[in-house]
BALOKE-599467 format. One record per residue: residue number from 1; residue in one letter; x, y, z of N, C-alpha, C, CB in turn. Coordinates in steps of 0.05 Angstrom, whole numbers, plus 5000, padded with zeros to 4 digits. Glycine has a CB too. Example, Ala and Ser with C-alpha at 12.3 -4.5 7.8 and 13.67 -1.06 7.14 Angstrom:
- 1 / a / 5264 / 4886 / 5156 / 5246 / 4910 / 5156 / 5264 / 4934 / 5156 / 5226 / 4911 / 5181 .
- 2 / s / 5257 / 4955 / 5142 / 5273 / 4979 / 5143 / 5258 / 5001 / 5157 / 5282 / 4988 / 5114 .
This chain:
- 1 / x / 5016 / 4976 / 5000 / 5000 / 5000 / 5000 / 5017 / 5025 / 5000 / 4981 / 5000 / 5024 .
- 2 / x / 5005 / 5043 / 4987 / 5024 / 5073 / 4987 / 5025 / 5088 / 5013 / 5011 / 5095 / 4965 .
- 3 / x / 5045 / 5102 / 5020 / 5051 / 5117 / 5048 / 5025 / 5130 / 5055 / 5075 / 5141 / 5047 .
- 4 / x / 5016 / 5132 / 5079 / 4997 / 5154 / 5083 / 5015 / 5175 / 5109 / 4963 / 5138 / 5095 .
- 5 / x / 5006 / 5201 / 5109 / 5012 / 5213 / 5122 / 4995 / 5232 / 5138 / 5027 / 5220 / 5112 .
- 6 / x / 5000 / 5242 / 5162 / 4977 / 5255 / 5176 / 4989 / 5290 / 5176 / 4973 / 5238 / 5212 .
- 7 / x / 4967 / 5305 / 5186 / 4974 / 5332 / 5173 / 5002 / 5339 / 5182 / 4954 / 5355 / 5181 .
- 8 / x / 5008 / 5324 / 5208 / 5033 / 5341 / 5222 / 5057 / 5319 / 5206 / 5034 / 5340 / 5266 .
- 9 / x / 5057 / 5309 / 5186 / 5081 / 5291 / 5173 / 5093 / 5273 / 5181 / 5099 / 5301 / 5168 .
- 10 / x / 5074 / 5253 / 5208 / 5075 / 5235 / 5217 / 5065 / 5212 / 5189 / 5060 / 5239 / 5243 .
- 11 / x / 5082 / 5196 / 5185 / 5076 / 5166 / 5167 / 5057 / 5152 / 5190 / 5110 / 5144 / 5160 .
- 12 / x / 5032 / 5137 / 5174 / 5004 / 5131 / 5178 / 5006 / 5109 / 5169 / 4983 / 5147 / 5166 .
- 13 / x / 5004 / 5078 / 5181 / 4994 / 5052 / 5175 / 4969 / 5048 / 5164 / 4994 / 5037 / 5195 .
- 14 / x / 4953 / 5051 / 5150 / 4919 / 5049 / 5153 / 4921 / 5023 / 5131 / 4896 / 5082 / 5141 .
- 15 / x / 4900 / 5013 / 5137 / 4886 / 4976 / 5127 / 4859 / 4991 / 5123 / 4883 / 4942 / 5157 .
- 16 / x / 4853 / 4979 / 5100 / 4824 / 4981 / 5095 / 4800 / 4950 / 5081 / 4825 / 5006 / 5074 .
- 17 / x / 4781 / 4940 / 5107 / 4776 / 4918 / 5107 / 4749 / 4923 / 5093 / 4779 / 4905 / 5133 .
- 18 / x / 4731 / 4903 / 5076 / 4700 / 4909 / 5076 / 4686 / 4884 / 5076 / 4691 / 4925 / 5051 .
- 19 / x / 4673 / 4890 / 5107 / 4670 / 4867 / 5124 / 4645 / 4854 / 5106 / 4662 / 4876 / 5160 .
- 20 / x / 4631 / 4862 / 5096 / 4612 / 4858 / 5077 / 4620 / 4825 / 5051 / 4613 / 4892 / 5061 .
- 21 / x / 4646 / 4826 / 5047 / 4657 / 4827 / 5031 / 4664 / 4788 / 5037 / 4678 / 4853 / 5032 .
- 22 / x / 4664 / 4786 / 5064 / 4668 / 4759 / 5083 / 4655 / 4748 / 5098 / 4683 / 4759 / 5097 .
- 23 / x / 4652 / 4726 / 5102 / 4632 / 4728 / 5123 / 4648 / 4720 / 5145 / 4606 / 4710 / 5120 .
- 24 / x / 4631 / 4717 / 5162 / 4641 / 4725 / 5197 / 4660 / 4710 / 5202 / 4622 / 4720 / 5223 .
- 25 / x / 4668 / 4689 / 5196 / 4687 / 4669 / 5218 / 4714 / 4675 / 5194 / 4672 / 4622 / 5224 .
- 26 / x / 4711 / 4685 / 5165 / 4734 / 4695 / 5153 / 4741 / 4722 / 5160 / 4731 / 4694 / 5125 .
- 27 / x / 4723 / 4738 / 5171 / 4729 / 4762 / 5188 / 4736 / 4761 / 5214 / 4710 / 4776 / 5188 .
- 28 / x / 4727 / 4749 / 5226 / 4732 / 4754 / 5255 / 4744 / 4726 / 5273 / 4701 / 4766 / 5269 .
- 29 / x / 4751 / 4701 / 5253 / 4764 / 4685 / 5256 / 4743 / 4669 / 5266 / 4787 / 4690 / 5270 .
- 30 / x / 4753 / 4632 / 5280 / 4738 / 4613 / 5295 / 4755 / 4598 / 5309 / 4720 / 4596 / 5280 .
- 31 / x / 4740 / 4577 / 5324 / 4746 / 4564 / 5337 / 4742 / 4538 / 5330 / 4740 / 4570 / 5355 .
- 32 / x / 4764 / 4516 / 5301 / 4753 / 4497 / 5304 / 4737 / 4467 / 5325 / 4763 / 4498 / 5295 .
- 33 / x / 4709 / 4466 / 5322 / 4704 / 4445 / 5342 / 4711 / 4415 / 5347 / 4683 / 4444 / 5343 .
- 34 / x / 4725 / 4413 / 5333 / 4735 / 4394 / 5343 / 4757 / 4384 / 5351 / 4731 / 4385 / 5335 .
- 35 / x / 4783 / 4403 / 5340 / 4814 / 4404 / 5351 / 4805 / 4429 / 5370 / 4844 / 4411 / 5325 .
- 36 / x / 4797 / 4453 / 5372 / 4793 / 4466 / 5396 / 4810 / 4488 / 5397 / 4798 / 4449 / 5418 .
- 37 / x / 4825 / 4494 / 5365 / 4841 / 4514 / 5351 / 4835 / 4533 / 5347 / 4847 / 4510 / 5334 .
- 38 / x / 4844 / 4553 / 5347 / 4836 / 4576 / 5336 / 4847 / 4585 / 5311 / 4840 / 4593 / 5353 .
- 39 / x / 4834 / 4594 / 5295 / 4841 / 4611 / 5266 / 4834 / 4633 / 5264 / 4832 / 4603 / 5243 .
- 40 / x / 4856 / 4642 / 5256 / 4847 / 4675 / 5248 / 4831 / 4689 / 5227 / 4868 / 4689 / 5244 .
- 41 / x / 4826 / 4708 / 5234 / 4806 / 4716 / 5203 / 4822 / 4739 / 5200 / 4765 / 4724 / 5204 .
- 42 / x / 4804 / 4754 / 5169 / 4830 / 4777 / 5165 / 4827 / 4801 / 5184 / 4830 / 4791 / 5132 .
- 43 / x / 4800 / 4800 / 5202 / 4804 / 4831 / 5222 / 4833 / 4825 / 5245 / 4766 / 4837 / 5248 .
- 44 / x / 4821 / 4793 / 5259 / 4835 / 4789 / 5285 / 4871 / 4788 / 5272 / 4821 / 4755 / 5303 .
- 45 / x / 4875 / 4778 / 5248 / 4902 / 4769 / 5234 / 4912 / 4798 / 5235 / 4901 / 4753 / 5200 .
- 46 / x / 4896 / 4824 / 5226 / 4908 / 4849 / 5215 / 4913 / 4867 / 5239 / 4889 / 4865 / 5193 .
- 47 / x / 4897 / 4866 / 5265 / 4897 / 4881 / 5287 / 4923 / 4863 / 5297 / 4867 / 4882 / 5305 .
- 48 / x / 4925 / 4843 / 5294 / 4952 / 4823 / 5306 / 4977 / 4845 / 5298 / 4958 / 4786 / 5285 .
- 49 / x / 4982 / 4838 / 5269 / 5002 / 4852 / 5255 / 5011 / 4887 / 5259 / 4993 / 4848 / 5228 .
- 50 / x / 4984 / 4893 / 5257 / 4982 / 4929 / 5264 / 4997 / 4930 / 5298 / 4937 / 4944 / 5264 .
- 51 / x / 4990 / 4913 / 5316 / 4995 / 4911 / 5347 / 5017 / 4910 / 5353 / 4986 / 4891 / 5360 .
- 52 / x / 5037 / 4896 / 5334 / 5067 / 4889 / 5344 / 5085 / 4899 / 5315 / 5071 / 4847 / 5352 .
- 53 / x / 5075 / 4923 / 5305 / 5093 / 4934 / 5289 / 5116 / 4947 / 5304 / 5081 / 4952 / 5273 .
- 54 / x / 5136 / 4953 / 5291 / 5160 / 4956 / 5304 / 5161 / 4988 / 5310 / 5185 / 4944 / 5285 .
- 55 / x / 5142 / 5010 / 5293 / 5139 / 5035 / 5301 / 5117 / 5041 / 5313 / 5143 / 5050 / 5283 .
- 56 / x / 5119 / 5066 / 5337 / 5099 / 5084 / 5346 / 5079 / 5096 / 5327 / 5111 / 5104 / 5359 .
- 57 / x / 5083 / 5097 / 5302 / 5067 / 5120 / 5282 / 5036 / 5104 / 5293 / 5076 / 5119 / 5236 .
- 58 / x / 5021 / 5127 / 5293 / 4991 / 5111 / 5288 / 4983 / 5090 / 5266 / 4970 / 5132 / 5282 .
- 59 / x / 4970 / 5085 / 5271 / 4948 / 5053 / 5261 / 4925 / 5055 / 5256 / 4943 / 5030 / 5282 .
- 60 / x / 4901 / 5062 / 5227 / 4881 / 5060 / 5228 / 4867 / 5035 / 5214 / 4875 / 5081 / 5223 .
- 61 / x / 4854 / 5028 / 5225 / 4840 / 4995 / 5209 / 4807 / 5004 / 5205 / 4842 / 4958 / 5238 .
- 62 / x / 4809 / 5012 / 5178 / 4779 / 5021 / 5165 / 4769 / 4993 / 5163 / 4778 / 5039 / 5133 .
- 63 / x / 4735 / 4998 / 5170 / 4716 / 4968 / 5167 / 4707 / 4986 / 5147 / 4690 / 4951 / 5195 .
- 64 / x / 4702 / 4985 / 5124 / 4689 / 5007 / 5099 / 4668 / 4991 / 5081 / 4716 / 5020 / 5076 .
- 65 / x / 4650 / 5001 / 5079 / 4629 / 4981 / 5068 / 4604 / 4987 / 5071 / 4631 / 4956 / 5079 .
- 66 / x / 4578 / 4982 / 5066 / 4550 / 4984 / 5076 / 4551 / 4978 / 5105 / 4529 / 4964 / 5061 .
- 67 / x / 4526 / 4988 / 5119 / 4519 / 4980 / 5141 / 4493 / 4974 / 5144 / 4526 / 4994 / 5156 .
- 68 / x / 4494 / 4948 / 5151 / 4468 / 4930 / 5153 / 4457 / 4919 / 5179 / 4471 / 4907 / 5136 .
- 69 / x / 4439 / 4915 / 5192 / 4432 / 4906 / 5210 / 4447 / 4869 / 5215 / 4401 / 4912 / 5208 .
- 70 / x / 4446 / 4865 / 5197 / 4459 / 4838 / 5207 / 4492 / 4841 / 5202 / 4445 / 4808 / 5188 .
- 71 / x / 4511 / 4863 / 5193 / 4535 / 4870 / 5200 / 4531 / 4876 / 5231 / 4545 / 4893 / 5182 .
- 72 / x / 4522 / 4889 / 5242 / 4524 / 4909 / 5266 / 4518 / 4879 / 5285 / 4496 / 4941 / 5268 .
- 73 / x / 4504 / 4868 / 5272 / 4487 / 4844 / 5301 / 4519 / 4821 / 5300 / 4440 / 4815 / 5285 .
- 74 / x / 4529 / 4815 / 5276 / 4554 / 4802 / 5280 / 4573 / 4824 / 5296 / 4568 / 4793 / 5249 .
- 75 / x / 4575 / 4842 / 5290 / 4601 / 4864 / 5303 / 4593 / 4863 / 5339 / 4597 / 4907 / 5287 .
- 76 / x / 4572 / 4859 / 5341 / 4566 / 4861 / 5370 / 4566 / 4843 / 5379 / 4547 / 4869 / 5378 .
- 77 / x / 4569 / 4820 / 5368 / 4564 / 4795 / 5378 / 4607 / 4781 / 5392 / 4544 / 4773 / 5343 .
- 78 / x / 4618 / 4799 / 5381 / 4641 / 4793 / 5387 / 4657 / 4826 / 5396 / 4654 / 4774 / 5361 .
- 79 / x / 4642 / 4829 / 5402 / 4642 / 4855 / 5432 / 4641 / 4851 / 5463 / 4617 / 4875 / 5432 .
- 80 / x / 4655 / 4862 / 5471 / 4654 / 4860 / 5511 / 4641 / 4885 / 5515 / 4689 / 4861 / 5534 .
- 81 / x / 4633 / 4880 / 5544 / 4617 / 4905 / 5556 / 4633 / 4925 / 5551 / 4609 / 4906 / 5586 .
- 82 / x / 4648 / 4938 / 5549 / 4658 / 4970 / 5542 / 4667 / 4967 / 5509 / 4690 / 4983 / 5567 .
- 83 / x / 4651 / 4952 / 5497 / 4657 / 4950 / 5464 / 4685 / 4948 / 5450 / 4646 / 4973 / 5451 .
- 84 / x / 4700 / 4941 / 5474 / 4722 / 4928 / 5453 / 4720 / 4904 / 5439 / 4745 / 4925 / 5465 .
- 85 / x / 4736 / 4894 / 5430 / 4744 / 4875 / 5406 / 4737 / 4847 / 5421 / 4779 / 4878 / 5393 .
- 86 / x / 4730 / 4829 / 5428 / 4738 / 4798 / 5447 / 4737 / 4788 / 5424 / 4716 / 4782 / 5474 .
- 87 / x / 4754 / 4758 / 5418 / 4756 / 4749 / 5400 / 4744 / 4713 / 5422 / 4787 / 4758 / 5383 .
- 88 / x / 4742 / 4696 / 5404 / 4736 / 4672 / 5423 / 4762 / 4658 / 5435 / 4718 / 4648 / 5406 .
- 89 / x / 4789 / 4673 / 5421 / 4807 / 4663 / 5432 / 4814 / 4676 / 5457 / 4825 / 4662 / 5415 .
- 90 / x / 4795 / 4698 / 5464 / 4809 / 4713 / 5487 / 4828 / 4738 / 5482 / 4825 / 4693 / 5500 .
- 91 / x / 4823 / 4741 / 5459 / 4851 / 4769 / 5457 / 4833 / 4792 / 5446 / 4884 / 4762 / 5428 .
């Protein structure tokens, strides 16, 4: 992807995902049932990568796409009470 930069000339990571585009367990990963594994999907895989980059610069991860009532009811469904991210692996 090409550089992004923010007004003050800080270099900008940004990802742009469209959740639309996948469905849920390729977005937001699973838990196979019967080995008891976890797999990643491309949100939990990209917030991984963005998490342990080697620079301070900011990080934005666009979900860009329609918004539909059954997007929002999946997005909530793998939310904790103060709406962060829970994944089923715990992270």
């Amino acid at each position: 992807p090409a550089p992004r930069w923010t007004d003050a000339g800080t270099p900008t990571t940004f990802r742009d995902i469209d959740p639309k585009a996948l469905a849920p367990r390729e977005l937001y990963g699973y838990v196979d049932p019967i080995s008891r594994e976890w797999h990643d999907g491309v949100l939990s895989r990209t917030m991984r990568e963005l998490s342990v980059a080697d620079d301070a610069h900011p990080k934005w991860l666009v979900l860009d796409g329609d918004v539909d009532d059954g997007w929002l009811e999946d997005m909530k469904s793998v939310m904790d009470d103060r709406r962060g991210l829970l994944l089923p692996s715990r992270e």
